[in-house]
C-alpha positions in Angstrom: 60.8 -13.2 29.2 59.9 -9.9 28.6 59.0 -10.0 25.3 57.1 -12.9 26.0 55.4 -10.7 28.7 54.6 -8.1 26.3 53.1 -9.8 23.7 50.4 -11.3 26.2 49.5 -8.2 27.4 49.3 -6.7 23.5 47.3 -9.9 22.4 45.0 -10.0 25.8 44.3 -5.8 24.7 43.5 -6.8 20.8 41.2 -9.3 22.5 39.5 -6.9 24.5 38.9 -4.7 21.4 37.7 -7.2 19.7 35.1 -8.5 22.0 34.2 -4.7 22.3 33.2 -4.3 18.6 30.6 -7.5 19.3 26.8 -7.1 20.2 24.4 -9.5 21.1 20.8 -8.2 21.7 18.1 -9.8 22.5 14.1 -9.3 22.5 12.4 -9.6 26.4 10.5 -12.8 25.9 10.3 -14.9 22.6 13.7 -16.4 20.8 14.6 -13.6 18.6 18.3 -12.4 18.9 20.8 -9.8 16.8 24.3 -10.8 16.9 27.1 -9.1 14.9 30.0 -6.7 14.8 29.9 -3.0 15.0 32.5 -2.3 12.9 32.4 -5.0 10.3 28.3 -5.1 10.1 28.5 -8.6 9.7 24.9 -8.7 11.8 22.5 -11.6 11.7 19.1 -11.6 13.5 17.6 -14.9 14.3 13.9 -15.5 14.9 13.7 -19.5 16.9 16.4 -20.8 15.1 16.1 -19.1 11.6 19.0 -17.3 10.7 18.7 -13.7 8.1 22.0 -12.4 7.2 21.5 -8.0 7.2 24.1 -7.5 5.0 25.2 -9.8 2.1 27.9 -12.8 2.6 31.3 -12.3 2.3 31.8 -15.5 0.2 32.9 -16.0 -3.5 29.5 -16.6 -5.0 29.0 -19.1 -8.3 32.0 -17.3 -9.8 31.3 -14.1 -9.6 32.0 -11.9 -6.9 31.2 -8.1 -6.1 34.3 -5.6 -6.4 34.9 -1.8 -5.8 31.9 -0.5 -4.6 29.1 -2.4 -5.0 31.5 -4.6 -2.3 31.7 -1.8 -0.3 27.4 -1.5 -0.2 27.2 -5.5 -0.2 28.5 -5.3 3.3 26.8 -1.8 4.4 23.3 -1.7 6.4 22.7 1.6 4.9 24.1 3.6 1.8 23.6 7.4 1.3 23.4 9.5 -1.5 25.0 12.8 -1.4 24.7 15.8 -3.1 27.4 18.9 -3.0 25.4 21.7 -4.0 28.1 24.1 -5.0 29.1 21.5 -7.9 25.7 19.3 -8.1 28.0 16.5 -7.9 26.7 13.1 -6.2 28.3 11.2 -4.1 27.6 7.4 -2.6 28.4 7.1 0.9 28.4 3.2 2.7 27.9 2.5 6.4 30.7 0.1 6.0 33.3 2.1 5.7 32.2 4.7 7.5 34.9 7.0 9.1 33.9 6.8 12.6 31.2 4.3 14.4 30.0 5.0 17.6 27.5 3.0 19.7 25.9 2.3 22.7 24.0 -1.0 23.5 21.1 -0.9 26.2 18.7 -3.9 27.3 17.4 -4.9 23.6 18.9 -2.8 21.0 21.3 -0.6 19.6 22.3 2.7 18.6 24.9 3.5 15.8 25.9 6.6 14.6 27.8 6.7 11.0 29.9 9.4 11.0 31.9 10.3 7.4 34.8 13.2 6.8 32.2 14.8 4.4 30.2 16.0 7.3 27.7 14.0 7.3 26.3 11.8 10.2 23.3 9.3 10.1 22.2 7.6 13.6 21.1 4.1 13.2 18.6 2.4 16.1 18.4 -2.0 15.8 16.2 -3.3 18.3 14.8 -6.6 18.8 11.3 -6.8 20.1 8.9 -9.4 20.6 7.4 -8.8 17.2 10.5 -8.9 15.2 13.3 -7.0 14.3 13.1 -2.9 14.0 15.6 -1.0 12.2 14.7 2.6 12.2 16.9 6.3 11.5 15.1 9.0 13.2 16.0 11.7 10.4 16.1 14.9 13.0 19.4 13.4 14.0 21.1 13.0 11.0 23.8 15.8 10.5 24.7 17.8 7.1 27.5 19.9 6.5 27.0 23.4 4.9 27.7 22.3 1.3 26.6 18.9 1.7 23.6 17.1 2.4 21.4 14.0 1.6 18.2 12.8 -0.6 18.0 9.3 -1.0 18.7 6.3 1.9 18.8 3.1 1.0 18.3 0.9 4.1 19.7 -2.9 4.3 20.1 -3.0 0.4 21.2 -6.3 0.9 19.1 -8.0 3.4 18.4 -11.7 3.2 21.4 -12.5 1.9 19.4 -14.3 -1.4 22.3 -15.6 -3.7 22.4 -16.9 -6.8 22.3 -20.8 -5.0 19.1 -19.5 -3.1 16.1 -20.8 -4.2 12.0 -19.1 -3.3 11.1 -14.8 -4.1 10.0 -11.7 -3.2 6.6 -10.8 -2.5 6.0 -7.5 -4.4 2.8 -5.8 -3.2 2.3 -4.3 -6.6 -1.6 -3.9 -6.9 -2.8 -7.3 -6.1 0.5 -8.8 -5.8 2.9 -10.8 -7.5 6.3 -12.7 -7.1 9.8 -12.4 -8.3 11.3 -15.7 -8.2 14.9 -15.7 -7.7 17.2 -16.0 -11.0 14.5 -15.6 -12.9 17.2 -14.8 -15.5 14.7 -11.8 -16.3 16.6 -8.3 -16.2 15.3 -4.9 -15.4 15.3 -3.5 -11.9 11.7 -2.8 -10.2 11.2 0.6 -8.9 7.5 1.5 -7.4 6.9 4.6 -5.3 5.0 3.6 -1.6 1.4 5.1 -2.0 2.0 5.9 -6.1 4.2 8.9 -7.0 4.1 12.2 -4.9 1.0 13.7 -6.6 2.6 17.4 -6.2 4.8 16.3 -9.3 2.6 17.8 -12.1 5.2 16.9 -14.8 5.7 13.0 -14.8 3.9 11.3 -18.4 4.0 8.0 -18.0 3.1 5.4 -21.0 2.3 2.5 -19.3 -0.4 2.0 -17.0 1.0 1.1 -13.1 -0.7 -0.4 -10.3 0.1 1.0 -6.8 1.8 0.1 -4.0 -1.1 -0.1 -1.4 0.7 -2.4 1.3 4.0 -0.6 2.6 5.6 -4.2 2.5 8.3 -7.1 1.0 8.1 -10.7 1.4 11.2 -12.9 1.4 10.4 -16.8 0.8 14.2 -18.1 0.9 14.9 -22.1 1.1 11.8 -22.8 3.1 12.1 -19.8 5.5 10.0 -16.4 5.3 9.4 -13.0 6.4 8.2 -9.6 5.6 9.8 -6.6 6.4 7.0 -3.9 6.7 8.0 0.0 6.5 6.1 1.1 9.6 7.1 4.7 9.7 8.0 6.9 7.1 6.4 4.4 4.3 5.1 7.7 2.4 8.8 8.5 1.4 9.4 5.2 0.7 10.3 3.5 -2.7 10.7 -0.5 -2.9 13.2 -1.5 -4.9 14.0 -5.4 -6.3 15.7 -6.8 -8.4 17.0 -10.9 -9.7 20.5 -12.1 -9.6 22.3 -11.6 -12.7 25.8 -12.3 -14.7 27.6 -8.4 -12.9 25.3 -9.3 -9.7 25.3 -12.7 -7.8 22.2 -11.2 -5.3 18.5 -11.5 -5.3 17.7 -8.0 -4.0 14.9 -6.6 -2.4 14.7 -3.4 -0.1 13.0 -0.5 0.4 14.6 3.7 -0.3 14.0 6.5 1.4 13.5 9.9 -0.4 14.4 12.7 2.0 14.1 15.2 -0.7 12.8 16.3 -3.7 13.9 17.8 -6.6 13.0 19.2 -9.9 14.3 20.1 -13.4 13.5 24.0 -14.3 13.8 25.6 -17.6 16.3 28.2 -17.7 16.5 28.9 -21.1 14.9 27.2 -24.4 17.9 24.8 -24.3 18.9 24.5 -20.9 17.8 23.2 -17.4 18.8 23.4 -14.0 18.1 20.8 -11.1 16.4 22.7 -8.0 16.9 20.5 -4.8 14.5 21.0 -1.6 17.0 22.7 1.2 16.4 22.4 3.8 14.3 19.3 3.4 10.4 19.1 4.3 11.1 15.7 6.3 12.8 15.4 9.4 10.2 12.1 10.7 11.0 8.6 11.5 11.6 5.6 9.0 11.5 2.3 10.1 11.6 -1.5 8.7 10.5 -4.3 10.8 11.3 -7.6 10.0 8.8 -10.1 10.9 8.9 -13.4 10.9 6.0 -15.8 9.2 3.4 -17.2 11.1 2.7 -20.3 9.4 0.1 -21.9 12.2 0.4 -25.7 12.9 -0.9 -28.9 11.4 -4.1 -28.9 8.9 -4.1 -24.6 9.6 -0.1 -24.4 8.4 0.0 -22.4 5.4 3.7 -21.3 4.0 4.8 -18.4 1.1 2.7 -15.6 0.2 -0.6 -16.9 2.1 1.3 -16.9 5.6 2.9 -13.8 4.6 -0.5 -12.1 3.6 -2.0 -14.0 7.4 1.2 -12.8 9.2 0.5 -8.8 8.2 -3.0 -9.4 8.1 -3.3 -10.2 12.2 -0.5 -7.1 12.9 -2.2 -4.5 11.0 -5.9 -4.9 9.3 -8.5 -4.6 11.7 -11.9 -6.1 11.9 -14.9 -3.3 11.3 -17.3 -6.1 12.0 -19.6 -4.6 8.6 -19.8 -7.1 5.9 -22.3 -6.4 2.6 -23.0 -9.0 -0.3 -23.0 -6.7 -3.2 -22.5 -3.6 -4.2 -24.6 -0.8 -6.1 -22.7 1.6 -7.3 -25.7 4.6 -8.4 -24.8 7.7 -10.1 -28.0 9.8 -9.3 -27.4 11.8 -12.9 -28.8 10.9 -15.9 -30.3 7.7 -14.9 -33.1 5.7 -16.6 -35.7 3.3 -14.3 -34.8 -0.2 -14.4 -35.3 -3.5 -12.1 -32.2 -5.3 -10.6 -33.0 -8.9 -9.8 -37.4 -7.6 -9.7 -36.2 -5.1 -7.5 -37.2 -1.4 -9.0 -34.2 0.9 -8.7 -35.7 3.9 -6.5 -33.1 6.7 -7.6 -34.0 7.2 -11.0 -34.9 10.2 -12.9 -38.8 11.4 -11.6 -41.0 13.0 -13.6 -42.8 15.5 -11.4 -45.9 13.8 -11.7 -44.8 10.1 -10.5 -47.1 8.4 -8.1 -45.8 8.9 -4.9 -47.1 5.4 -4.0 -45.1 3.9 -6.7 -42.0 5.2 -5.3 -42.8 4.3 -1.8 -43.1 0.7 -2.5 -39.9 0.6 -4.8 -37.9 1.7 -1.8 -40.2 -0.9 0.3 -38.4 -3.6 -2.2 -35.1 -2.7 -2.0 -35.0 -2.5 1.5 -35.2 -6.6 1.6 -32.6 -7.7 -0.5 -31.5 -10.7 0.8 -27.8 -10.2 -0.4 -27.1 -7.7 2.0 -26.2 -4.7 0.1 -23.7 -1.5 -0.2 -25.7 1.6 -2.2 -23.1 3.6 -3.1 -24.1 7.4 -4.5 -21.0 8.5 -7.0 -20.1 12.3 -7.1 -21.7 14.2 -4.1 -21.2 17.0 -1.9 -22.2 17.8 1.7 -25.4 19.7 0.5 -26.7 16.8 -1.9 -26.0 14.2 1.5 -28.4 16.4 3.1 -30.5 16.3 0.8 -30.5 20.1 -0.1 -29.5 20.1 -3.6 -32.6 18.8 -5.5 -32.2 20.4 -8.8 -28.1 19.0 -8.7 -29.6 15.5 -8.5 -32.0 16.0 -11.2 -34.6 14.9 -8.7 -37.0 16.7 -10.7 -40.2 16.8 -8.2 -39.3 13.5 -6.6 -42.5 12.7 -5.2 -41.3 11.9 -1.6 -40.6 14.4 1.3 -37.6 14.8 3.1 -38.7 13.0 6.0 -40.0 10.5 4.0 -37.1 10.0 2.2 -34.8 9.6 5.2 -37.4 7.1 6.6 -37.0 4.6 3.8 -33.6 5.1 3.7 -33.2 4.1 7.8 -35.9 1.4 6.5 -32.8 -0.1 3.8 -30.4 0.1 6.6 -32.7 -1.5 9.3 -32.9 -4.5 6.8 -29.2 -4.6 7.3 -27.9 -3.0 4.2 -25.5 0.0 4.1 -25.6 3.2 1.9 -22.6 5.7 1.1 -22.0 8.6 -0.8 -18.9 9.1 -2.2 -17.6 12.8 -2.6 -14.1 13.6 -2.7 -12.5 16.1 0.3 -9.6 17.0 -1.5 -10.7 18.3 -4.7 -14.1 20.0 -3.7 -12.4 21.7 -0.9 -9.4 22.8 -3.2 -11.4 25.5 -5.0 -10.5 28.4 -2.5 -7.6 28.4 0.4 -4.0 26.7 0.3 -3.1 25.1 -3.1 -0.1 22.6 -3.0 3.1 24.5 -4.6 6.4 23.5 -6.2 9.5 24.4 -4.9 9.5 27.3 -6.7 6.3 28.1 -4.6 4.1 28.4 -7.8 1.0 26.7 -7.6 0.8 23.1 -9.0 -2.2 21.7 -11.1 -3.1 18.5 -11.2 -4.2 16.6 -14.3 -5.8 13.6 -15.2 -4.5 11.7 -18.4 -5.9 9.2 -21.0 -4.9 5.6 -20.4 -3.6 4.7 -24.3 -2.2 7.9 -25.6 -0.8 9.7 -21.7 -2.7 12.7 -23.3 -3.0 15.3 -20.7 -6.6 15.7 -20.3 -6.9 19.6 -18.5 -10.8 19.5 -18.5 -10.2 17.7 -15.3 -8.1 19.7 -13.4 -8.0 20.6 -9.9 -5.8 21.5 -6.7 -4.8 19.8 -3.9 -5.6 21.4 -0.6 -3.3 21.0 2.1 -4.3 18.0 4.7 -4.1 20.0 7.7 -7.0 22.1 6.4 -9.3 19.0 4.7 -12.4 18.2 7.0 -13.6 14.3 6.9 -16.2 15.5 8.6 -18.6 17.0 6.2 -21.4 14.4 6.8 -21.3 11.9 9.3 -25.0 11.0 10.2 -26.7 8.0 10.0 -28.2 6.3 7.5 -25.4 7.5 5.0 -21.7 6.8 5.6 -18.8 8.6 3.6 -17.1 7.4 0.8 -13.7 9.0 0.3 -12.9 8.9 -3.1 -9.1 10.4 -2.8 -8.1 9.7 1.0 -7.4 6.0 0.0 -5.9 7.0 -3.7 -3.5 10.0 -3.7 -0.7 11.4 -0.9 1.5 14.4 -1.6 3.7 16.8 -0.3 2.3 20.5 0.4 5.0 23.2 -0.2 2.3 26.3 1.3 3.9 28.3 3.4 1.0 28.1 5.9 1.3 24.4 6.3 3.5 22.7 4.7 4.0 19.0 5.1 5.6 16.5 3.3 4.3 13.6 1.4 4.5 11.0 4.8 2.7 13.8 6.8 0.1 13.5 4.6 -0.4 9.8 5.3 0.2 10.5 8.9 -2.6 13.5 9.3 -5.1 11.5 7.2 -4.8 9.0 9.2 -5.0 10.9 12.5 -8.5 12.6 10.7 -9.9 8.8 9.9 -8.8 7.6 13.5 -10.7 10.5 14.7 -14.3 9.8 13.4 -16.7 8.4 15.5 -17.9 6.3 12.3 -17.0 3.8 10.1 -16.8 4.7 6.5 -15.6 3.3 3.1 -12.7 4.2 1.1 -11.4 3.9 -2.7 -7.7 2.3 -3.7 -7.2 1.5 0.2 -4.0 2.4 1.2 -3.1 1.0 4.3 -3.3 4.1 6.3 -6.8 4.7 5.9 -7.9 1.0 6.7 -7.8 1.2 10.0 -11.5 2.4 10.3 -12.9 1.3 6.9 -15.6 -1.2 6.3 -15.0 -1.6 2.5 -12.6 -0.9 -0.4 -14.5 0.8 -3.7 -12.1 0.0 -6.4 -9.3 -2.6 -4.8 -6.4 -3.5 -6.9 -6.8 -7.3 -8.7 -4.4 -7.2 -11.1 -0.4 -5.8 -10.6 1.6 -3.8 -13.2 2.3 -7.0 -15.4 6.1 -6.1 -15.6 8.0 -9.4 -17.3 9.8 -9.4 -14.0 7.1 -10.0 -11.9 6.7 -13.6 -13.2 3.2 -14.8 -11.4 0.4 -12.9 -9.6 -0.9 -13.6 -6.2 -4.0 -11.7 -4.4 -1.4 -10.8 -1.9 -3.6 -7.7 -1.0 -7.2 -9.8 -1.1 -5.8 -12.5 1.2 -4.0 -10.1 3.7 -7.5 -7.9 3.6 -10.8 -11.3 3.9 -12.2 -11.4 6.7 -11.1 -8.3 8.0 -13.6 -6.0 5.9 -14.6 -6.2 1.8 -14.0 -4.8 -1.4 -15.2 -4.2 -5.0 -13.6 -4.6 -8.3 -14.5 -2.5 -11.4 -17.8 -2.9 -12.3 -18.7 -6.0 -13.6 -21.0 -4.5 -16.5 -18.4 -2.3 -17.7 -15.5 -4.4 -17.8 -14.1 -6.2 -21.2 -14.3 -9.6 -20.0 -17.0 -10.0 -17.4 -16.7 -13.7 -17.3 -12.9 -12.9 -16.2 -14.1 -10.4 -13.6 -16.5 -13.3 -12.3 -13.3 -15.7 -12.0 -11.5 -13.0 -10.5 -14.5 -12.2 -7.4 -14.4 -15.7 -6.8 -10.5 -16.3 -6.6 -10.4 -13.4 -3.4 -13.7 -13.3 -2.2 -14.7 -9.9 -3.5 -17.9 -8.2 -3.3 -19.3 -8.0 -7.0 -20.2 -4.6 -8.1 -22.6 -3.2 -10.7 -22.9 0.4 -12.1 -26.5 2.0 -12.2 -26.7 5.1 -14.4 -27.9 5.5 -17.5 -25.7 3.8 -19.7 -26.8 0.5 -17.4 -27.6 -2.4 -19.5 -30.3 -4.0 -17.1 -30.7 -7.6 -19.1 -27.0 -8.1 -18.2 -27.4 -7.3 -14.8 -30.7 -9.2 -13.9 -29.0 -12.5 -15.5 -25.7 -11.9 -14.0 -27.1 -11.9 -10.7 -29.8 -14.6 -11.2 -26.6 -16.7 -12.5 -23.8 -16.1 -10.1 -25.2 -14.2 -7.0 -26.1 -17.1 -4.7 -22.5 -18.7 -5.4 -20.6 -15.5 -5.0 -21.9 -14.9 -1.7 -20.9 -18.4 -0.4 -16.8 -16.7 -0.4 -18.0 -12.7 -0.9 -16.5 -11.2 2.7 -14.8 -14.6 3.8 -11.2 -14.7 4.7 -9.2 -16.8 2.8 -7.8 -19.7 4.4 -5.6 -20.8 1.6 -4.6 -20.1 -2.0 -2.7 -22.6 -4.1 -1.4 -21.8 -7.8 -1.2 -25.0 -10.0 -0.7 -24.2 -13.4 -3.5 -22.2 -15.0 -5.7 -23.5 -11.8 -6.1 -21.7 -8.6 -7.4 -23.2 -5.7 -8.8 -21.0 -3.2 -10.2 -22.6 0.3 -12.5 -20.3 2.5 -12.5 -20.2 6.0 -16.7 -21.2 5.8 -14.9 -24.5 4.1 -15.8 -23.7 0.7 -13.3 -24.5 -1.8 -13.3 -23.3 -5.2 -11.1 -24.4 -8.2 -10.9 -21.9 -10.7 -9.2 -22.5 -14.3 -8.6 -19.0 -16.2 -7.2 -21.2 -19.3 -10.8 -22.5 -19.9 -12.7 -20.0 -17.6 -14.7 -22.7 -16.0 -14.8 -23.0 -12.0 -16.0 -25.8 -9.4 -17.3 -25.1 -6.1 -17.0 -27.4 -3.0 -17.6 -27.6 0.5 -20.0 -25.5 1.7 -21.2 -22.7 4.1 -19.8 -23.3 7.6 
């Protein structure tokens, strides 16, 4: 009887344990809930019913199954990577069998902290909210031993459980977009910086041309159910990772890595090397993935895949500026030659000193009535040429019209409801004098441009970054011109100075404090997401991806998440290749065409490309995009104004339908 007695009590106390390893959070007000275990990790979230597994099954998986250690990381909702700097050698650490797990659970989430005999010790924070799920470390809590510390996270490297017997893809947000369908049977592992490389890194050739990652972002389409896990804090050290099933690896993988430090290779000798690590490291911010789930609207509205994903991001993070133009001029003020556009005189064209100031006068008069609504853009200026200070620069020889005159017509364009910028770039005019970005060495790092085909280094362009604490946005900010930035959308990088240094996410976060700052709108090139919030327009958007076999079909993720909201250009349409494929492409997302005044300008092409196309474009230029089907070689793109067009890049014909709402 005693016996008896004693194994209640020992199975009651196992009981007790057990149910204390289990946590159940939920968010205050919609249906989402976390359940799992604290020690096994075996944590689901749940948004109304819809079930995503944060760690991979346990279950034998078409035959193959995971052993040793990619097991160990199947199972784990982090894995670290480790570096012993008295031997260099790198170690793989998995939240799974971490050797100590403490937690605390208050109202909706959870706090974990991984502890390991190495000395190491990562916090871990899951909270369910009313927008989704956010799973965030805050990195100045995370402890390192002496002789050991880490550079690279990789958070939930097995989220959404996608097997092998899954069927859908990932949503990439590589330039425009594309998918990786699941068992593609394609090999190769995908591997894109956030926000392209850390431009500090002088060193990196590459031989292909890459599109950037604009759109800190994944999208998971998995039998019928979606999501998008957005990296909302720390997305500047952030690398996406993805990846298709194979024969070693049952999983469809897609996640994102976090790159606490840098490092770099330094010759010792004419043969030899040695790796350099950053210690202590620059970054001691927040990261954080939040899962969302897909709004996909209700009855003739529902949309599903990549066009609710792009919809679901879309209302969370792109505002509405409210501007919206109908084409852009792009005018490089040097070396131009006078030329109409459509009857219309272009005014900023190389003056003798004798022109007819009346001539002048009414050519601006024209322009100023374009019924298109257009963006002037001036390429390539500085603060004095915006004020209209640096005369001889412009090669304004003697332009017949005064100052004031000049600024009147100018008001005139922008009364008429058109919109003129001037592009200049902050970074690389200010980087002449003052704090230069440096290695970790602390030597000063140039920056180079290269050729496309060959990846020759091209040092007739170089230039230094200046640090972003010391950049001013500011420079001009006076109606009727608008800034331009040229490298605030493009470029982010870490700034070794010893005045203020910052690493490559504090460059994201600064800039975007600076743009948040202004009290106007303005337009940026590239467009990464950070500096959308008070943009207008996108000078250069991204419309094709990185055309890597494993990205098997292209979307205009980043045009559908963007219509609507505010507009963007393409290349030029005079200067590309194939200008009939640039057409197809402006009427697929609802771009803004854009053509490139300067002296090169071949104005019979433009005239008849805008007396040809110009009045269709504008029926979907600046409209958001309802819906976006693929069928083949076909893509059928309905507007929210009702227009639908069917565009077929096999035969490069299109057919609009509908019409303007």
């Amino acid at each position: 009887m005693r016996r008896l007695s004693v194994s209640i009590i020992l199975i009651l106390l196992t009981m007790t344990l057990l149910l204390a390893d289990e946590i159940s959070i939920m968010s205050p007000s919609r249906a989402y809930a976390l359940s799992g275990d604290s020690e096994d990790e075996d944590y689901v979230v749940s948004f109304d019913g819809e079930q995503w597994s944060l760690v991979a099954t346990r279950s034998n998986v078409d035959g193959v199954r995971l052993r040793g250690a990619s097991r160990v990381r199947s199972q784990s909702l982090l894995s670290l990577t480790v570096i012993e700097e008295s031997s260099g050698r790198i170690l793989t650490l998995n939240s799974n069998v971490a050797d100590d797990v403490s937690y605390e659970v208050a109202g909706s989430y959870v706090e974990l902290m991984y502890s390991f005999e190495e000395g190491i010790a990562v916090p871990l924070r899951l909270e369910v909210s009313d927008d989704g799920l956010h799973v965030s470390i805050d990195t100045s809590g995370i402890i390192e031993s002496d002789d050991m510390f880490i550079t690279n996270i990789q958070l939930l490297p097995f989220f959404s459980d996608s097997s092998s017997r899954s069927s859908g893809y990932f949503l990439i947000p590589d330039g425009e977009g594309a998918l990786l369908t699941f068992n593609n049977g394609i090999g190769g592992i995908y591997r894109q910086q956030v926000y392209s490389r850390d431009s500090v890194d002088s060193t990196e050739v590459r031989t292909t041309e890459r599109e950037v990652i604009r759109l800190p972002l994944f999208g998971v389409e998995r039998d019928g159910q979606d999501v998008i896990a957005v990296a909302t804090q720390g997305a500047g050290m952030a690398t996406l990772n993805a990846q298709s099933s194979s024969e070693s690896n049952p999983y469809n993988q897609c996640f994102f890595s976090y790159q606490l430090r840098r490092s770099e290779d330094q010759s010792i000798a004419e043969d030899a090397f040695q790796t350099v690590w950053e210690n202590p490291r620059l970054f001691s911010g927040v990261i954080e993935l939040v899962i969302v789930p897909v709004d996909r609207g209700e009855g003739a509205d529902s949309v599903s895949g990549y066009v609710a994903m792009a919809h679901t991001f879309r209302d969370m993070f792109i505002e509405d500026n409210g501007r919206k133009v109908g084409l852009v001029l792009d005018v490089d003020v040097l070396d131009l030659e006078p030329f109409d556009i459509g009857g219309i005189p272009t005014p900023f064209n190389v003056v003798e000193p004798d022109a007819d100031e009346a001539i002048v006068e009414e050519m601006l008069e024209r322009l100023q009535h374009h019924e298109s609504g257009m963006l002037l853009n001036f390429v390539d200026w500085n603060k004095d040429q915006m004020e209209m200070k640096a005369s001889s620069d412009l090669k304004w020889n003697g332009f017949p019209l005064s100052s004031r005159k000049r600024e009147s017509a100018f008001a005139a364009i922008v009364d008429a409801g058109n919109v003129i910028t001037a592009a200049y770039d902050p970074v690389s005019l200010a980087s002449r004098s003052g704090d230069a970005i440096r290695n970790l060495s602390d030597e000063v790092v140039a920056q180079y441009g290269y050729k496309v085909n060959s990846s020759y280094r091209d040092v007739s362009s170089r230039y230094y970054l200046r640090n972003a604490e010391v950049v001013d946005l500011d420079l001009f900010a006076d109606e009727p011109f608008l800034p331009a930035y040229s490298t605030i959308g493009e470029i982010s990088y870490s700034d070794y100075g010893e005045d203020h240094p910052l690493d490559k996410d504090s460059y994201c976060l600064v800039m975007a404090e600076k743009l948040a700052s202004l009290k106007h709108p303005y337009a940026v090139y590239g467009g990464n997401l950070y500096a959308l919030d008070g943009a207008f327009h996108v000078f250069e958007a991204p419309y094709r991806n990185s055309r890597f076999e494993m990205l098997d079909t292209a979307v205009p993720f980043y045009e559908i998440a963007l219509s609507g909201r505010l507009t963007y250009s393409f290349d030029p349409v005079d200067r590309v290749a194939d200008s009939r494929l640039m057409l197809l492409k402006i009427l697929e997302t609802g771009a803004v065409p854009c053509i490139r005044i300067d002296g090169d300008s071949d104005s019979d092409f433009i005239c008849s490309f805008l007396e040809e196309h110009l009045d269709e474009i504008s029926m979907c230029a600046g409209q958001g995009i309802r819906d976006h089907i693929i069928d083949g070689s076909k893509r059928i793109v309905e507007y929210d104004n009702g227009v639908v067009i069917t565009i077929d890049y096999a035969d490069g014909t299109y057919d609009i339908g509908g019409g303007r709402a």
